[in-house]
SEZAKOL-491071 format. One record per residue: residue in three letters; x, y, z of N, C-alpha, C in turn. Coordinates in steps of 0.05 Angstrom, whole numbers, plus 32768, in hexadecimal, padded with zeros to 4 digits. Each point is the difference from the previous one (the first is absolute). Layout:
<atoms>
alaXYZXYZXYZ ...
</atoms>
This chain:
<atoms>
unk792F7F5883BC7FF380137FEE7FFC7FF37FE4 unk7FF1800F7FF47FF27FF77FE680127FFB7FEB unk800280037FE5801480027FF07FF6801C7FF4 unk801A80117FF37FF4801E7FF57FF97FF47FE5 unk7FF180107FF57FF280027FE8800980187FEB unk800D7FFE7FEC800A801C7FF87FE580077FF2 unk7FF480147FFD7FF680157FF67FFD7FFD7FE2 unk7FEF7FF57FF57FFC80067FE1801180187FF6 unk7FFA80198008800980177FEF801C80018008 unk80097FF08014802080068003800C7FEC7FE8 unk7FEE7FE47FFB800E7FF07FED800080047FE2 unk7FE880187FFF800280087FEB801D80127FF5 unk7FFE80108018800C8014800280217FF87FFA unk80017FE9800E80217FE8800280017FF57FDB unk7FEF7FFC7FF87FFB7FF07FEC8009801C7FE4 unk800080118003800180117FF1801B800B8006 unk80098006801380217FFD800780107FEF7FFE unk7FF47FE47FF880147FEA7FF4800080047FE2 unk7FEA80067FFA8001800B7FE1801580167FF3 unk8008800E801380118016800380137FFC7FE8 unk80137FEC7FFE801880007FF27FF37FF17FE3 unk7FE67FF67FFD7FFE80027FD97FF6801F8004 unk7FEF8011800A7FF8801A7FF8801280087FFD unk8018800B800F801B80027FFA800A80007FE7 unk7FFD7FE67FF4800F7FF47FE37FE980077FE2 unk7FEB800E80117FF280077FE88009801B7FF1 unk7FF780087FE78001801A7FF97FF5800F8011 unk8004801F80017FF8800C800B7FE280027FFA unk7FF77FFC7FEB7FE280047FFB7FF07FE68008 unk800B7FEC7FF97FEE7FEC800880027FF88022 unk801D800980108003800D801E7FE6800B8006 unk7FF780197FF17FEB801480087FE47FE68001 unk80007FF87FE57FE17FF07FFE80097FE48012 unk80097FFB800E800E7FEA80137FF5800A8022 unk8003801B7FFD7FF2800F801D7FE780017FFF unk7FF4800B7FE47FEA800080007FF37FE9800A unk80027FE57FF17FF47FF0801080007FFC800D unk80147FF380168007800580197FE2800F800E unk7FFC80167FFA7FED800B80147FE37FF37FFF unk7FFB7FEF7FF17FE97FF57FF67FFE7FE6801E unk80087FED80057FFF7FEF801D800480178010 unk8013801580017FF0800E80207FE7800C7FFE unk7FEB80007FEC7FEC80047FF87FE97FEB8009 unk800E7FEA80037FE77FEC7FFC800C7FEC8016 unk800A800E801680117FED80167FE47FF08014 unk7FEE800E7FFF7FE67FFB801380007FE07FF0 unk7FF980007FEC7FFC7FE67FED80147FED8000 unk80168009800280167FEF800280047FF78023 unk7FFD8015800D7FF97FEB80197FF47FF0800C unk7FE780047FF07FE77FF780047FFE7FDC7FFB unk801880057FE680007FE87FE9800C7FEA801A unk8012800D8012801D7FF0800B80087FEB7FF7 unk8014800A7FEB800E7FF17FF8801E80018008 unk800F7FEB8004801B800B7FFB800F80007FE4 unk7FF67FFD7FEB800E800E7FE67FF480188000 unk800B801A8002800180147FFD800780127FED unk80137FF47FF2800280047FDF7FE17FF77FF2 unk7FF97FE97FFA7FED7FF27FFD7FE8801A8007 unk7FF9800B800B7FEF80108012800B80267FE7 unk8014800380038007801180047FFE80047FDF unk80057FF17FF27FFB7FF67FEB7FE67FFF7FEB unk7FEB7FF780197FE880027FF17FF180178001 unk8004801180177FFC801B8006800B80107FEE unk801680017FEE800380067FEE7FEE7FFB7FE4 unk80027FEE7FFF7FF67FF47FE57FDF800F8005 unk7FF4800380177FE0800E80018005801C7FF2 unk8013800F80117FFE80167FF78009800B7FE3 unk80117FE57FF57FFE80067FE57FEC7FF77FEF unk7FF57FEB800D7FDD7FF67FF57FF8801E7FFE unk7FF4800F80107FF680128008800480187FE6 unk801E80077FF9800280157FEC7FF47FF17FE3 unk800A7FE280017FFC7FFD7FE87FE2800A7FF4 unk7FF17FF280167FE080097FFF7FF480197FF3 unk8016801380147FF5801D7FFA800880057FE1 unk80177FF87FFD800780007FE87FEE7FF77FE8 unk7FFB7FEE80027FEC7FEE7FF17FE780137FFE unk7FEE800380127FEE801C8007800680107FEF unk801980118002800280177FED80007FFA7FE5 unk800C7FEC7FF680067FF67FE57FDB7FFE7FFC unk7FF77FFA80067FE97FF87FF87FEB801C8002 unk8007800F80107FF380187FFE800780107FE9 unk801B80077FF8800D80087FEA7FF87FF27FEA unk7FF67FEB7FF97FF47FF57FEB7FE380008001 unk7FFA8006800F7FDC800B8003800380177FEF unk800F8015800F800180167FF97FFE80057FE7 unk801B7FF57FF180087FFF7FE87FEE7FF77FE2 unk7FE67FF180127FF77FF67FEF80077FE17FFF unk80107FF5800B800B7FE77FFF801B7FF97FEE unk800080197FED801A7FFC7FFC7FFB7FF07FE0 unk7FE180047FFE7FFC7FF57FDC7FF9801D7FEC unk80077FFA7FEC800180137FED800C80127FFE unk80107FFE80138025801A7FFE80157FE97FFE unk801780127FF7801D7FF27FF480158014800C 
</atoms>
């Protein structure tokens, strides 16, 4: 027989349970924003399998970093709408 192949989303899934004991050692709040990301690669696992790689951190990693591309953007967007708005933000103090 062949050799098994584990499953992208299980190594994701493994890869985030070795992480286990720094989430652990974080504050409780930065614990919370530590989960949060976390859910960002089971988000974008299609891509990460797609990639096959075996760094999975590496993977899991950059799928992060998009989805914070992603807010910054919006962010940026709004800032810039708010200064439309405002007039741009010349001739007030």
């Amino acid at each position: 027989m062949g050799r098994t192949i584990i499953p992208m989303r299980n190594m994701v899934d493994h890869t985030i349970w070795e992480f286990k004991k720094f989430r652990d050692a974080l504050r409780k709040e930065d614990g919370e924003l530590f989960d949060r990301l976390m859910v960002h690669p089971k988000q974008h696992i299609s891509a990460i399998t797609y990639a096959n790689s075996l760094d999975v951190v590496s993977m899991m990693l950059l799928s992060i970093a998009l989805e914070q591309e992603k807010v910054i953007g919006e962010m940026k967007r709004e800032i810039d709408w708010i200064k439309e708005e405002s007039g741009g933000g010349q001739g007030r103090s």
